[in-house]
N, C-alpha and C positions, 0 to 999 in steps of 0.2 A: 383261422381266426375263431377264439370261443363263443361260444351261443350265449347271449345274455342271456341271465338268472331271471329276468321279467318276464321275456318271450317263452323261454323252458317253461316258467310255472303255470303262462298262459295256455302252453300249445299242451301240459299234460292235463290242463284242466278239460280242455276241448276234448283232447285223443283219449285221454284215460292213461294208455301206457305206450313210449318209446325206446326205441334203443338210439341211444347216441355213438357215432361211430367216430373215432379220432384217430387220423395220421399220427402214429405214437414216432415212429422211425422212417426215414428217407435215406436210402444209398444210390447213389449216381443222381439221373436224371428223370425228375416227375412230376405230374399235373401240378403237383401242389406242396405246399410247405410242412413241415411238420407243425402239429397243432392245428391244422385243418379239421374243418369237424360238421356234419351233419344231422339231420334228428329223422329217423325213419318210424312212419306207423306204417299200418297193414294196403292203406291205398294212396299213401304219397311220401312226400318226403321236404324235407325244408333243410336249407345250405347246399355246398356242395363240395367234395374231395378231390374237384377235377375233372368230371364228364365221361365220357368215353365209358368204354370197355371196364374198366377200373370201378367207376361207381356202378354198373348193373351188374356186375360181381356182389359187390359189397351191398348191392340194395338188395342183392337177393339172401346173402348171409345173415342181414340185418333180422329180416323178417324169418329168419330161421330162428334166430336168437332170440325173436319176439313171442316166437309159441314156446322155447326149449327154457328159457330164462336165465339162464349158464351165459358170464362172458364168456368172453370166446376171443381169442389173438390169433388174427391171421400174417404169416408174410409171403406177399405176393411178388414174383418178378413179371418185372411187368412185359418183357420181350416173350422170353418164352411159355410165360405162365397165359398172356391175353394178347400177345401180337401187336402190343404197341412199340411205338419208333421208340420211346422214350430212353430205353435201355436199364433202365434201375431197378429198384424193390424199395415196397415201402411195407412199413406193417401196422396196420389195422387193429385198432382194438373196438370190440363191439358191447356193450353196455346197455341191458336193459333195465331203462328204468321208470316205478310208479309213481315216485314223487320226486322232488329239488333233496339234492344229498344237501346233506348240515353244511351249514357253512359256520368256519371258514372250509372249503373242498381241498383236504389235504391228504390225496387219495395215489397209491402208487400200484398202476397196473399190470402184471405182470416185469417187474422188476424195469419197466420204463419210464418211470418216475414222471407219470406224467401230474403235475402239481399246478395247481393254481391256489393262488394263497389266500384270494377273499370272495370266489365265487362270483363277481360281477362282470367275469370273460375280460376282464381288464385291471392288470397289474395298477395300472396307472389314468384312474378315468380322466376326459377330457371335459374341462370345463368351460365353457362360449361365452360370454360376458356379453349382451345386445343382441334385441330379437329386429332388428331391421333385416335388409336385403341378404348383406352378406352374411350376416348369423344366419338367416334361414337357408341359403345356399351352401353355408358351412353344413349345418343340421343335416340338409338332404342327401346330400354326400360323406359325410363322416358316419353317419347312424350307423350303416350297415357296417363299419370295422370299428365303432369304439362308443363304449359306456357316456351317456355324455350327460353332465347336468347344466341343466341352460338356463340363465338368470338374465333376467332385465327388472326395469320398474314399473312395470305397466303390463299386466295380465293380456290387454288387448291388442300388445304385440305379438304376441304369439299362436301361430296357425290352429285353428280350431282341433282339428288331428294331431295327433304326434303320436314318431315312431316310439316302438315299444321299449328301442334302448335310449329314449330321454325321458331327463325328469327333470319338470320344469320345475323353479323356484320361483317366486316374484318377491321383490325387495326392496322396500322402498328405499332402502342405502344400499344402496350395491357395495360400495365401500365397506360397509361393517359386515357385511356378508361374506365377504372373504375370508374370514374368523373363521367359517364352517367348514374352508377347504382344507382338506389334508395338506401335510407338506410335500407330498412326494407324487404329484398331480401336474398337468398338463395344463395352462391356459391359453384360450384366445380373447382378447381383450379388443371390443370394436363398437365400444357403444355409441349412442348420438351426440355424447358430449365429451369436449377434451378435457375437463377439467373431471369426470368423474374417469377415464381411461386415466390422465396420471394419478388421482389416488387410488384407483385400482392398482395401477404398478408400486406406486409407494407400499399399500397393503401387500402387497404379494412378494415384494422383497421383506418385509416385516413378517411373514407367513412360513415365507419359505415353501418351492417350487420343483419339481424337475425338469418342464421348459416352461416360455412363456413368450405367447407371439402377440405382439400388438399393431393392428392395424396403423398406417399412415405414409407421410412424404417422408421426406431425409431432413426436411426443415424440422420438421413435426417433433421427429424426434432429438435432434439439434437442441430445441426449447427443455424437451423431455428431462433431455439428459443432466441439464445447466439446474433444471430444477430437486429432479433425484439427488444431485450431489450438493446443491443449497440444505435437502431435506434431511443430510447426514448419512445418505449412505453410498457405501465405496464404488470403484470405479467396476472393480473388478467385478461386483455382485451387479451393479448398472447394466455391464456391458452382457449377461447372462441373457435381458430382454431381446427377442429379435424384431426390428422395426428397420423396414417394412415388412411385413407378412406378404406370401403370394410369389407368383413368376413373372417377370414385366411382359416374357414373350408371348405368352397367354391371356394378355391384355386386361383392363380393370372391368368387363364385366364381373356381378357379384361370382356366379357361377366357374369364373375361366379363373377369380381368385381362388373361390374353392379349392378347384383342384390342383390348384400349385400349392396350398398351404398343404390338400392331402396327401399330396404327393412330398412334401417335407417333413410329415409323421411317419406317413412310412419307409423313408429311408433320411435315419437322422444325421448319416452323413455328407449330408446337403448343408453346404456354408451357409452362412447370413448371406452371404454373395451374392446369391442365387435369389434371392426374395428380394430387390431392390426393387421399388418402382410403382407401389400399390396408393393405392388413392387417400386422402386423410380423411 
């Protein structure tokens, strides 16, 4: 997962200079994904590629790179190179650097194209709609894997801290706010009121989305749906919304919602099926 562009700019203003190190390539079986990726100075280190044997290899190449200044591409097997079960090779790319590269970061290293297209570690940031319980149980668990900009209408919903990958908005129409979303974005829609969640959804079929989860029952959305297509638009654009958001197994704590909605960002091929049963 990429390191937000907020955290980077913060962690190189503190550190001065890091190397960022990226799973560029994965063969067979390993800690971690390609696209994995860490930030190392001289007496620590923030993210991780995996643990083990694997990362104090690479914590120690990092900090070679960090006095030498030269990237540098390693590939490592990981059986006979570090004695792990794993059985694979992945290869590493090591990158030091003194400031946030330009964005857009459309940077290819060593011929492994590693590309991100707008620097903010997410293709596709996620947008929260409502700072109540389950917005902020969404927040404290999604922050760590995705870009998020968090909106409500009341500043004084919102935890006095916030992680480094949100940014909050406050609005007093949430509805007209949705103007400001890219089309090709991520929503969760859960505010205190059902008449501002439907014209959020009405906005956001007008905006245009690449998903869009709205909290509630089967009734809930039942009403939703009779209304979206009163409001002129089609069935097929309607049925894009997922409602209910969540796992029913996982039960309607804010928290146990969380992690079934997170658990349906990170693997999107989890049906609507699967989210039945979350609370209105």
């Amino acid at each position: 997962m990429s390191i937000n562009v907020r955290r980077l700019r913060a962690m190189l203003a503190a550190r001065g200079t890091l190397v960022r190190v990226v799973v560029a390539d994965v063969r067979g079986s390993a800690p971690r994904e390609a696209g994995a990726e860490m930030l190392v100075w001289a007496d620590g280190f923030h993210g991780t590629i995996g643990g083990g044997a694997l990362e104090w290899r690479a914590l120690r190449i990092a900090r070679e790179v960090l006095q030498a200044g030269a990237t540098r591409v390693e590939r490592i097997p990981l059986g006979p190179g570090l004695g792990q079960c794993c059985g694979g090779a992945v290869t590493l790319v090591f990158e030091r650097l003194d400031a946030v590269p330009p964005m857009p970061w459309r940077r290819e290293i060593a011929g492994f194209g590693l590309l991100e297209e707008d620097g903010t570690g997410s293709s596709a940031p996620l947008w929260i709609w409502g700072a109540g319980h389950v917005g902020r149980a969404l927040v404290a668990t999604l922050a760590p894997l995705r870009d998020i900009v968090w909106v409500d209408d009341a500043a004084a919903r919102f935890p006095v801290t916030m992680p480094d990958e949100v940014e909050r908005l406050v609005a007093a129409d949430m509805p007209r706010a949705m103007a400001f979303a890219p089309g090709d974005v991520d929503h969760l829609i859960l505010t205190y009121s059902h008449e501002i969640d439907l014209a959020l959804c009405h906005e956001a079929l007008n905006q245009g989305f690449r998903t869009c989860g709205l909290i509630g029952s089967a009734t809930k959305w039942a009403r939703f749906r009779s209304r979206l297509l009163a409001l002129g638009h089609e069935k097929q654009a309607i049925d894009r919304i997922t409602c209910p958001i969540g796992n029913p197994a996982l039960g309607k704590h804010p928290q146990a919602i969380a992690v079934g909605v997170a658990a349906a960002l990170l693997s999107p091929e989890l049906s609507a099926e699967t989210t039945e049963g979350t609370p209105a």
